[in-house]
C-alpha positions in Angstrom: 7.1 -9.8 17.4 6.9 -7.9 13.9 6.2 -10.1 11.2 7.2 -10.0 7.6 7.4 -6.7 5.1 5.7 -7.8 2.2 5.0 -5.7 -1.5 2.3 -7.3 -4.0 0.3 -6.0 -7.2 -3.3 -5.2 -6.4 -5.5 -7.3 -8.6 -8.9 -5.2 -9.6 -10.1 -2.4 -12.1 -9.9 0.3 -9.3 -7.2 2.1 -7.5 -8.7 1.3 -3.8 -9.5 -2.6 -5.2 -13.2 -4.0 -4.6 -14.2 -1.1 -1.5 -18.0 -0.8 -3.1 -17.1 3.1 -3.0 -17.6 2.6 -7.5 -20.8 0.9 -7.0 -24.0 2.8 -8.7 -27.4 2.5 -6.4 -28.7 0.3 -8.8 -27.3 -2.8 -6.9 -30.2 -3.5 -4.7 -31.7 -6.4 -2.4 -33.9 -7.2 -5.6 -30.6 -7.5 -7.6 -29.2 -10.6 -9.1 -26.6 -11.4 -11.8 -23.5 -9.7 -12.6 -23.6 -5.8 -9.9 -22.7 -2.8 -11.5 -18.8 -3.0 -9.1 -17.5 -4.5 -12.5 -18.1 -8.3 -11.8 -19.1 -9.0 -8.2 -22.0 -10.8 -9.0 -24.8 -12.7 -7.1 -24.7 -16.4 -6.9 -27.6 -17.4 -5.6 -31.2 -16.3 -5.3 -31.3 -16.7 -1.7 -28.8 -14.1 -1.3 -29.8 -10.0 -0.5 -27.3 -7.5 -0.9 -27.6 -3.7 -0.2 -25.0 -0.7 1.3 -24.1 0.0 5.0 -22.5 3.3 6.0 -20.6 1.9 9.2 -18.2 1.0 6.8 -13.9 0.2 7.6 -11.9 2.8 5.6 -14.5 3.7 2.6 -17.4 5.3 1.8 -19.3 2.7 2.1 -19.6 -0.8 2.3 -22.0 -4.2 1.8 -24.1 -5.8 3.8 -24.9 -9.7 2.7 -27.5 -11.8 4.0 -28.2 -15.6 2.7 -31.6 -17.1 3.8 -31.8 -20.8 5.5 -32.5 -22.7 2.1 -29.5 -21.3 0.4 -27.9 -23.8 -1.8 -24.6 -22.7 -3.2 -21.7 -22.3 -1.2 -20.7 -18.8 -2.8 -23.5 -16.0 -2.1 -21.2 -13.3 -3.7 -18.8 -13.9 -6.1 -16.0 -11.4 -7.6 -13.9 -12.9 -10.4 -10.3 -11.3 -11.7 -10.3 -12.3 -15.2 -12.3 -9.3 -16.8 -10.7 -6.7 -18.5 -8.1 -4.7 -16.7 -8.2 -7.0 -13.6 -6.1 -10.6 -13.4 -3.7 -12.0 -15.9 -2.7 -8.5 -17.5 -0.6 -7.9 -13.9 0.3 -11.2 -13.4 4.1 -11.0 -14.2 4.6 -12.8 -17.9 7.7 -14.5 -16.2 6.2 -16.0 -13.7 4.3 -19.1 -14.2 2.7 -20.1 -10.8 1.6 -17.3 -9.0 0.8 -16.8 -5.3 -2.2 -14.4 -3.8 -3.3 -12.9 -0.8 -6.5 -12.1 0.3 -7.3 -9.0 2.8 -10.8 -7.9 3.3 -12.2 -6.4 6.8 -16.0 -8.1 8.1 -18.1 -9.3 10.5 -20.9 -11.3 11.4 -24.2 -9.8 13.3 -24.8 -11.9 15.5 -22.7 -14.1 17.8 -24.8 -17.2 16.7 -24.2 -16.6 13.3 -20.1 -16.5 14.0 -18.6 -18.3 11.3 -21.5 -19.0 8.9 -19.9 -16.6 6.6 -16.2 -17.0 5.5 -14.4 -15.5 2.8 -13.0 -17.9 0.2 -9.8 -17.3 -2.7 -10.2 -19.9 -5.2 -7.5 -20.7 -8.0 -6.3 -23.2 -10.0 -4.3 -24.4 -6.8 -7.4 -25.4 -5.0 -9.1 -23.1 -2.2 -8.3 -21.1 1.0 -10.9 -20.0 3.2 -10.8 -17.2 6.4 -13.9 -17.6 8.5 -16.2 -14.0 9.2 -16.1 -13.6 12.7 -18.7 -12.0 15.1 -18.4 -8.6 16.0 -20.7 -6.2 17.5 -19.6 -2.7 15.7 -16.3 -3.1 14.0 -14.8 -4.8 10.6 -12.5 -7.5 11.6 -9.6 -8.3 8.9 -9.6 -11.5 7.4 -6.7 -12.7 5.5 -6.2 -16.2 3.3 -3.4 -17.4 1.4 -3.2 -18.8 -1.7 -0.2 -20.3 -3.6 0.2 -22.4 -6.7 -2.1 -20.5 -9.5 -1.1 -21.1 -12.4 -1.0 -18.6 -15.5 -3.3 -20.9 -18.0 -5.2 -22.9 -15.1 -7.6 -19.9 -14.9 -8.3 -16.8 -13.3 -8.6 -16.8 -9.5 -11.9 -15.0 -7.6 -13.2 -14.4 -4.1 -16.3 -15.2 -2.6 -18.1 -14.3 0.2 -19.4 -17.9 1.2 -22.1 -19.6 3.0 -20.1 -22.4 5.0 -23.0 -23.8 7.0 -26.9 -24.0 6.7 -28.5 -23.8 10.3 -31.9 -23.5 9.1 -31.8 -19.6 9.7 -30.3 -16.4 7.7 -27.0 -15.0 8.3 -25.7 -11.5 7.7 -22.9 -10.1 6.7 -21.1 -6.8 5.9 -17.6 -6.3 5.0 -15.7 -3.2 2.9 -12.4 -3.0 1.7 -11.6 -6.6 -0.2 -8.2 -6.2 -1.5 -6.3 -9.4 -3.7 -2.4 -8.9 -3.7 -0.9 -11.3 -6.4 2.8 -12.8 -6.0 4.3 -10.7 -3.3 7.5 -10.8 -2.0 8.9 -10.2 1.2 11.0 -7.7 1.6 14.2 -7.0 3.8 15.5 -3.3 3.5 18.3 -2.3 4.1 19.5 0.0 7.5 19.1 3.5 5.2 14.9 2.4 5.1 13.0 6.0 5.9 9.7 7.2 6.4 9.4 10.5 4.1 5.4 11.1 4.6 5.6 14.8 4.1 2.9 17.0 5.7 1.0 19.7 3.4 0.6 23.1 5.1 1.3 26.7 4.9 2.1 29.2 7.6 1.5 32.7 7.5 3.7 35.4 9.4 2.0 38.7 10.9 3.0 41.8 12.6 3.9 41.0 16.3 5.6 37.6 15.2 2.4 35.7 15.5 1.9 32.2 12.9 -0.5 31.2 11.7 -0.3 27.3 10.2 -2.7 25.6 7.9 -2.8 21.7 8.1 -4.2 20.5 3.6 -3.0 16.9 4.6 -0.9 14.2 4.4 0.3 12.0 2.5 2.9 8.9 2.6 6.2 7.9 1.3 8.9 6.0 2.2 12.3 5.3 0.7 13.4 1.1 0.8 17.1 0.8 -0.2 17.5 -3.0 -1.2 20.1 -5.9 -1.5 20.1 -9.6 -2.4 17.2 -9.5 -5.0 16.8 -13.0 -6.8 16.5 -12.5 -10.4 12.2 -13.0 -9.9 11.7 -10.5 -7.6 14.0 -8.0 -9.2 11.9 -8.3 -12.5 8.8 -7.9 -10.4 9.5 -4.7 -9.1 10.4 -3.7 -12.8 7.8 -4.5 -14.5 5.2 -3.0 -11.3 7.7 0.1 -11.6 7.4 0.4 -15.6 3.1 -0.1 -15.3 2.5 1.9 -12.8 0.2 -0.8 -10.9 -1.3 -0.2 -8.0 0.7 -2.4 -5.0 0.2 -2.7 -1.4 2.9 -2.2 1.0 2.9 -4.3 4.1 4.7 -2.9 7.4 3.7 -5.6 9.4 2.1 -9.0 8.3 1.1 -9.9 11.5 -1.1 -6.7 11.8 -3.7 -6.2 8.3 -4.0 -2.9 9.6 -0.7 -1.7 8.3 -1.7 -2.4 5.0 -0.8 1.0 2.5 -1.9 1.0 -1.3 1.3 3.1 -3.4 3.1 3.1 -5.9 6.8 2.6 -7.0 7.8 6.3 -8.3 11.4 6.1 -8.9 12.7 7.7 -11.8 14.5 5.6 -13.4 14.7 1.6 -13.0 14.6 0.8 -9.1 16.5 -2.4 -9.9 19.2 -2.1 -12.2 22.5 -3.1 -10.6 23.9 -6.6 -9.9 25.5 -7.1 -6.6 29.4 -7.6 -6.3 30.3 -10.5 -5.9 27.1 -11.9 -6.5 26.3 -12.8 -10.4 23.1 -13.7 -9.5 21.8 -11.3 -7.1 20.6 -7.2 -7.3 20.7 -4.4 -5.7 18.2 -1.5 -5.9 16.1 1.4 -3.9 12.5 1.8 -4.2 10.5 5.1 -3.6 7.1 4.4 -2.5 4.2 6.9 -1.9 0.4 7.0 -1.5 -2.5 6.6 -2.9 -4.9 9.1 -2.3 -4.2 9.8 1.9 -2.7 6.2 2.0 -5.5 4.3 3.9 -6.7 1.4 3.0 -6.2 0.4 6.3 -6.7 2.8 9.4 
C-alpha cells in the first residue's frame, strides 16, 4: 500500500542538497578539517575520503573508509547552521521542528554490513539508519527526527562508525538530502500531473515529421483543503522564498523523492474554508528542479 505524500524545505546551501557534485578536487584521502562542500568536514584522523563515479543520481559521489582504531563515532560530519543552510528556513513560527533524513549508500562488503550508519542529530536527541551491504547499487536510507528546537541548536548528519571489529570499513553514498518540518499532504480529487515534454516537430513535403525530443521536465498541480493554520503558513512563507522543497509521492518508496518549487503566482494559501474558521483552502503549483531527479 501507498504511503504518505509528504512536502518539506530542503536544508543546505545548494539546489540538489549535499550530492558532492559542488565539491572542488581538493578534498582528498590526505584531507582533514572542514571540505571544500561548504561544511562536511572530517572528524577523525582515521577516516579517508575521496570521489566514486558509480554514483546514485549525481555526478559523483564519496567513498568513506574508517580504519580499525577509529575513535569517534562520526567519521564525516555535515552541520546546517552555516550561512544560508539551517535556521534561516526554519519557519519563524514554528518552535519545534521535525527533520527527515534521505541519503542513498552502501557498504562494500557483506562483512562490513552495518558498520556504517547514517546519523541526524538535534537538540531532540539522535536517530540513526544503518548502511547496508550492497554489491553495485546505492540503497536509500531514511531517519526521522522530531522535536528540534529553534534555540537548542542546529541539527547535522553524520556518516558514523557504529562498531569497531578490528578491521576498516568502506563506504560510499551520494545524494544526502535533509527535509525540515514537512507535512503530509492530502490533495484533493482535481490533483494532476502537468510534466510537459520539450520538443519540436518539423513538417516536409510528402507529410513526413520529423520530432525532436530537448527534455522533460516536471509539474504537478495539488488543489488543497483542510489546512491547519501551521501548515498553511508553511507553504507561504516556502512559496514567498523560493526554497528549495522536496515533494514526496510515496513515503514508503525514497525513490519517489522530487526536488521543486512552489510557483504559484500569487499566494497558494489564502482562503479560509466555509464553515471552518480555523481551517484553509489553497492549490499549489509544483515544478522541477533541473530534470527533477534526485531520485531515479
Amino acid at each position: 500500500m501507498p504511503g504518505l505524500w509528504t512536502l518539506g524545505c530542503v536544508l543546505g546551501r545548494y539546489d540538489l542538497a549535499q550530492s558532492f557534485d559542488v565539491a572542488s578536487a581538493s578534498l582528498t584521502a590526505a584531507d582533514s578539517g572542514t571540505s571544500a562542500v561548504n561544511s562536511w568536514a572530517k572528524n577523525i584522523a582515521q577516516t579517508s575520503l575521496d570521489y566514486f563515479t558509480a554514483v546514485h543520481s549525481s555526478a559523483q559521489g564519496l567513498r568513506v573508509f574508517t580504519n580499525s582504531s577509529a575513535a569517534s563515532v562520526h567519521a564525516l560530519l555535515y552541520q546546517y547552521g552555516q550561512a544560508n543552510d539551517g535556521h534561516e528556513r526554519w519557519f519563524p513560527d514554528v518552535r519545534t521542528h521535525r527533520a527527515r533524513l534521505t541519503a542513498w549508500a552502501r557498504m562494500d562488503t557483506a562483512a562490513t554490513s552495518g558498520n556504517h550508519r547514517l546519523t541526524l542529530v538535534g537538540s531532540a536527541g539522535t536517530g540513526t539508519g544503518v548502511i547496508p551491504f550492497h554489491a553495485t547499487a546505492l540503497q536509500p536510507v531514511t531517519v526521522d527526527l522530531t522535536g528540534i528546537t529553534s534555540g537548542g541548536g542546529f541539527p547535522h548528519v553524520a556518516v558514523s562508525r557504529h562498531v569497531n571489529p578490528g578491521s576498516g570499513a568502506t563506504s560510499y553514498i551520494d545524494d544526502v538530502l535533509l527535509q525540515s518540518d514537512w507535512i503530509q499532504l492530502n490533495p484533493e480529487i482535481g490533483f494532476a500531473d502537468e510534466s510537459p515534454m520539450l520538443f519540436e516537430s518539423a513538417g516536409a513535403l510528402g507529410g513526413r515529421r520529423d520530432f525532436y525530443r530537448w527534455g522533460r521536465t516536471f509539474a504537478w498541480q495539488v488543489p488543497l483543503k483542510y489546512l491547519s493554520d501551521s501548515d498553511a503558513g508553511l507553504l507561504t512563507f516556502w512559496w514567498r522564498n523560493q526554497f528549495t522543497i522536496a515533494l514526496t509521492l510515496d513515503t514508503s518508496d525514497a525513490a519517489t523523492v522530487q526536488l521543486c518549487r512552489v510557483v504559484n503566482d500569487d499566494n497558494p494559501v489564502r482562503k479560509r474554508m466555509r464553515p471552518y474558521g480555523n481551517l484553509w483552502e489553497g492549490g499549489l503549483r509544483l515544478e522541477s528542479l533541473h530534470d527533477g531527479r534526485l531520485a531515479q
